[in-house]
C-alpha positions in Angstrom: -12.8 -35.2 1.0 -10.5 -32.1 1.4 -13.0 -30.0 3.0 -12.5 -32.7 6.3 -9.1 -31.9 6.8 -9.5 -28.2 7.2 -11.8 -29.0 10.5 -10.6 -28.6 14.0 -11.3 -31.8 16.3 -15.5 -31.5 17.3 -15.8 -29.1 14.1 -18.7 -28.7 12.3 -19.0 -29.3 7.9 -21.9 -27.6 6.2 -23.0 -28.5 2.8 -25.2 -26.4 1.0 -27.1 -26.5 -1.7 -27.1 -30.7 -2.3 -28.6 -31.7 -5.5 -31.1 -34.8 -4.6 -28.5 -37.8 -5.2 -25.3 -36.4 -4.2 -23.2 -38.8 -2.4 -20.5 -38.0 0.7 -18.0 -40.5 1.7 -16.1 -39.9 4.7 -14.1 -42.1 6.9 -16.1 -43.5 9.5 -13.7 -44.3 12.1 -11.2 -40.9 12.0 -15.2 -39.0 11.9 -15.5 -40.5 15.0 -12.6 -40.4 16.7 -12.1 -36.4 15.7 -16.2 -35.8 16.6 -16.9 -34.1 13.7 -20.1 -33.3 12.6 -21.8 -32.9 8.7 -24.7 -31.0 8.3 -26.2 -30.5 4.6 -29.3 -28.2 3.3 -31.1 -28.5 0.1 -31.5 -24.6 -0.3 -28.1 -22.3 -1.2 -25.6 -23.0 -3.9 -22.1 -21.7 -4.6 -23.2 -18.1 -5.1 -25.1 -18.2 -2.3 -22.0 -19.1 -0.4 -19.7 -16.6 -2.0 -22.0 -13.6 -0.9 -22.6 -14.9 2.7 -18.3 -15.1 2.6 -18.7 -11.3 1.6 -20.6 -10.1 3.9 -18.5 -11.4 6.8 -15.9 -9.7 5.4 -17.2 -6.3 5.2 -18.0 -6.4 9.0 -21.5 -6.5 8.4 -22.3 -9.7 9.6 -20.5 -11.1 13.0 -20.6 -14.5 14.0 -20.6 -16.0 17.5 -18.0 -18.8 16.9 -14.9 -18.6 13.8 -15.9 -20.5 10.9 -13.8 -21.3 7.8 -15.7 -22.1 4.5 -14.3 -24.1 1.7 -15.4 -23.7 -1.9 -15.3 -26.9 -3.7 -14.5 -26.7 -7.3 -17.9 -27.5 -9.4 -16.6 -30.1 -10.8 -16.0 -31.6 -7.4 -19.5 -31.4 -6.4 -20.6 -33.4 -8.8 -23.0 -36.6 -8.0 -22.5 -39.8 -9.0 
């Protein structure tokens, strides 16, 4: 998963909008060893994501800690 390597050591993935079967695989050991954490939610999808992105940009949101957001392609976030 690309979205992985973009994480600092101890950083944090989110996953929104998961459709019920959607499967993650990540490897176990490096996950570990780098303390990363995945946390998913049913509710939000790509739009969701792209207007959340927005407003941070426009200043009209701050956040307490820096946070990078990957976009998967759609086709990437398919289940199997």
């Amino acid at each position: 998963m690309q979205a992985r390597d973009y994480l600092r050591d101890r950083g944090t993935m989110a996953i929104l909008g998961l459709p019920p079967h959607a499967k993650l695989t990540l490897p176990i050991l490096e996950t570990m060893l780098r303390g990363l954490r995945v946390i998913g939610c049913f509710v939000g999808n790509r739009q969701d994501a792209v207007e959340a992105l927005a407003l941070h940009a426009s200043g009209r949101v701050r956040v307490s800690l820096p946070l990078l957001f990957v976009l998967l392609p759609p086709a990437a976030a398919k289940t199997s």
